[in-house]
Structure formats: C-alpha cells, structure tokens
C-alpha positions as CSV (number, residue, x, y, z in Angstrom):
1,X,13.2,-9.8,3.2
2,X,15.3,-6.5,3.7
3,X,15.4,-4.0,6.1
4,X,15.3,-0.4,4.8
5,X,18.8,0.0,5.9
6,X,19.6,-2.9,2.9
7,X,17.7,-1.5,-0.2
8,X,19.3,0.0,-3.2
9,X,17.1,3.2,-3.7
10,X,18.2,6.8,-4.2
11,X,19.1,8.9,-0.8
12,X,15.9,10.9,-1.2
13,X,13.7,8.1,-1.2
14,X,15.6,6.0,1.6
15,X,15.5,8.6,3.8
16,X,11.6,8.7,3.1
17,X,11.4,5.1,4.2
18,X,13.2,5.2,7.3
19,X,11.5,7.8,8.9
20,X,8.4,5.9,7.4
21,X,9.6,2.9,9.3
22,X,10.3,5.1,12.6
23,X,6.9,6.9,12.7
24,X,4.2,5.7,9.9
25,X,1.7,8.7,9.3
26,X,0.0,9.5,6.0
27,X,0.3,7.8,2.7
28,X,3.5,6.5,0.6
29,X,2.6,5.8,-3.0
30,X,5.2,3.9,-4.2
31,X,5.3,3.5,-8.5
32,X,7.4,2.1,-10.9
33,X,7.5,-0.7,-14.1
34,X,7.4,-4.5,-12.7
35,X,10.9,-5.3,-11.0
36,X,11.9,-2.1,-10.0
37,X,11.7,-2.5,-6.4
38,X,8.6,-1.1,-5.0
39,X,7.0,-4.7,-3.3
40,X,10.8,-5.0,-1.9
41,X,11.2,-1.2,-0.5
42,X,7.3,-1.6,1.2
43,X,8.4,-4.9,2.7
44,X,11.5,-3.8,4.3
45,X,9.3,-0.7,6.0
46,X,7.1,-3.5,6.8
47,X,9.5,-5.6,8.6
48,X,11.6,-2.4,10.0
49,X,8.6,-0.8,12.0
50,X,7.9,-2.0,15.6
51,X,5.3,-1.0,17.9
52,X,5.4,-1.7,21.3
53,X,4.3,-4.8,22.4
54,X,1.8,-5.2,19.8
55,X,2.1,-6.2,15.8
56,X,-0.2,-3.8,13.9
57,X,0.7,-4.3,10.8
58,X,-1.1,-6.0,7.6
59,X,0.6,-6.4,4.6
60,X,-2.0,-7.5,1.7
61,X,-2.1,-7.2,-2.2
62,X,-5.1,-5.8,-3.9
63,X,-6.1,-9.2,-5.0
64,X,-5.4,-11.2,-1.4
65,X,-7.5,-8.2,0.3
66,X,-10.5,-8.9,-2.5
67,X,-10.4,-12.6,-1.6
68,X,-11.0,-11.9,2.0
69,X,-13.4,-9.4,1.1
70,X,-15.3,-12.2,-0.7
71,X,-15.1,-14.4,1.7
72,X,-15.9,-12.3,4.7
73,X,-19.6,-11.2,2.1
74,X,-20.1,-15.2,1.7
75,X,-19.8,-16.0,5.5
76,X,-21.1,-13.1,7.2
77,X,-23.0,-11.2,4.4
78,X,-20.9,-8.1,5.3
79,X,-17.2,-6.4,5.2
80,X,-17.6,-3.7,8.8
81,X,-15.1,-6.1,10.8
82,X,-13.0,-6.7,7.8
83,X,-12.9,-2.8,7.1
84,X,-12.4,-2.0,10.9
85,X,-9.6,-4.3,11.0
86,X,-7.6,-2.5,8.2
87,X,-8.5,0.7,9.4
88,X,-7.6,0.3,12.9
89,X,-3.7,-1.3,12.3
90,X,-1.0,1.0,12.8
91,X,0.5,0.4,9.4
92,X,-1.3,-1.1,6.4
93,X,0.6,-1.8,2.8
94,X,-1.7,-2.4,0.2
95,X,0.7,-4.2,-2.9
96,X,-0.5,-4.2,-6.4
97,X,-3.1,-1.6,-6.5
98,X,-4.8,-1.6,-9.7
99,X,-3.0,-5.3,-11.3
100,X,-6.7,-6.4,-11.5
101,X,-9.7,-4.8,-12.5
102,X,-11.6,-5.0,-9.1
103,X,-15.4,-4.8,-9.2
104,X,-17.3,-1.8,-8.4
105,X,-18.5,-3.4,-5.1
106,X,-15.1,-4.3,-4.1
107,X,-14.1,-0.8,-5.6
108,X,-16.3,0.5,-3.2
109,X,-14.7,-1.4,-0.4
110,X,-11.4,-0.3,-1.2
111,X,-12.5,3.8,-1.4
112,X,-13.9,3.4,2.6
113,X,-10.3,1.7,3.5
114,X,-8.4,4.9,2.1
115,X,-11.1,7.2,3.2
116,X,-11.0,6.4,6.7
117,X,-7.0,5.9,6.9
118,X,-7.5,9.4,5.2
119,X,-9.2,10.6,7.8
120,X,-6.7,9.2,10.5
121,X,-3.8,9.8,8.5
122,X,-1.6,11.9,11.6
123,X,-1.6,8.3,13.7
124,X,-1.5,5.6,10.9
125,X,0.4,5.2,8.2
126,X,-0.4,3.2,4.6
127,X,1.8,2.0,1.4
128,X,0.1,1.6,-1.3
129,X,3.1,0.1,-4.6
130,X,1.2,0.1,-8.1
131,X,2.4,-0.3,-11.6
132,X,0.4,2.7,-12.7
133,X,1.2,6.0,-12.8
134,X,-1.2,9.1,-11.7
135,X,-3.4,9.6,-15.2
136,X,-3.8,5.8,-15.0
137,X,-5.0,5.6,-10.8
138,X,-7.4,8.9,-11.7
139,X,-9.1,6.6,-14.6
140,X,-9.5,3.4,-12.8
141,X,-10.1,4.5,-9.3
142,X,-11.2,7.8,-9.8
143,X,-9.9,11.5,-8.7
144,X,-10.7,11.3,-5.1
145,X,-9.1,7.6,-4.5
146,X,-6.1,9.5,-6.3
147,X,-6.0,12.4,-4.5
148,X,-6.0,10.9,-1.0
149,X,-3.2,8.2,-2.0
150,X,-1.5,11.0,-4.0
151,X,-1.6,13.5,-0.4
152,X,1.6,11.6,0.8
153,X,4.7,11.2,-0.4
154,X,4.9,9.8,-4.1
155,X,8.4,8.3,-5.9
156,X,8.5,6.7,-9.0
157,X,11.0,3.9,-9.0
158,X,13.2,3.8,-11.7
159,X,15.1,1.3,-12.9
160,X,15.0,-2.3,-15.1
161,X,13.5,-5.2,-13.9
162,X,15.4,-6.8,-11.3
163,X,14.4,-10.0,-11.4
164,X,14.4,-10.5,-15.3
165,X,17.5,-12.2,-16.9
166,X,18.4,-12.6,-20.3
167,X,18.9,-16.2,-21.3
C-alpha cells in the first residue's frame, strides 16, 4: 500500500489527496473504469492520515459493509451501533459503491451513513471510489445519495487498466 506522496495521479488531483490526508472534511468521490487507480489513491489517504493517539478510520467496500450489516440484523435484529460506528470515525472510505445491486433495505442503510456524515461533513471526512459515473449513481442510488456524495470534490480517473496485461 502507497502513501499519497507515491501515486501516479495528475497534480490537481494529488494535491486534493494530501490535503485530504492532512485534514479529512466533506466527501471525495473518486470515479474511473476498473484499474485506473481509484481503490489505490483512497488507500494511500487511508494509510497517510493520523489522528492523535487514536485510529478512526474504517476502510470497507460496499459489499464487506452489507455483510456486516447482515450480520449485525441476524444477531442483534438491528444496525444503530453498526451505523453509529461508521458515523462516528474520523475518516470512512467506502470502495466499490454501486458493484452490486444492494437491497432496498440495505440501500436504506447506506442513505443514513451518507446522511449523517452529511450532516457532520466540516469534522469528518468520507471516500467513496465507484465505477459509475453521475447519471449512473442518480439511477441506482437516487438524486439525493448523489447529491450529497457529489457536494465534495469529484475526479474522474483516467487511464487503462493497470493491472491488466496482454498475454
């Protein structure tokens, strides 16, 4: 795993990651094709940010996050702690949004997590890397999941797929 210091991404969006990094606050929608970095550029923000004394951090894909949400409904026949947790930590990324088609429950689930991080947006900060590009979030997740991931900073990745190779 990189720091942010060691990825290959245009100045513009570097420079958005590091001060992400320093001091995360808001949203940062990362997007791009498969392979073109976005997983890569969340985890070296990820492993670049320290807070004092304590780890709040939580790095989860959509589907990882669902299983936990399923499991935390089968043992405890409800999701407050699970959706406390992830609202309360200092820095969330949420990898893979919308790889899945999630159920409306979990759906649900996922809407109060960006919500509330909405809501406390000036002292936490969430990265949220998808495949999909605004018309596609606004069908699947609907306009106001959009426009509260979209009230950040967004970049499009471009590039091929860094981890295919012809053979």
């Amino acid at each position: 795993m990189a720091y942010v210091d060691d990825i290959d991404q245009p100045p513009e969006i570097k420079d958005c990651l590091k001060q992400f990094s320093k001091n995360p606050k808001g949203f940062l929608l990362l997007s791009g094709w498969n392979g073109t970095g976005k997983t890569y550029a969340a985890e070296a923000v990820f492993k670049s940010f320290h807070y004092p004394d304590i780890d709040y951090r939580m790095f989860t894909t959509q589907t990882d996050l669902n299983l936990r949400w399923q499991k935390q409904i089968k043992e405890w026949g409800e999701t407050t702690y699970l959706l406390n947790q992830i609202t309360m930590t200092k820095l969330l990324v949420l990898d893979d949004v919308g790889t899945r088609v999630p159920s409306e429950a979990f759906m649900d689930f996922l809407y109060a997590i960006i919500e509330k991080r909405d809501r406390e947006r000036d002292s936490v900060g969430t990265i949220i890397t998808t495949n999909m590009n605004s018309s596609d979030m606004r069908l699947k997740f609907g306009d106001a999941f959009t426009s509260r991931v979209a009230s950040g900073k967004c970049f499009r990745l471009e590039s091929k797929d860094r981890r295919f190779k012809d053979w």
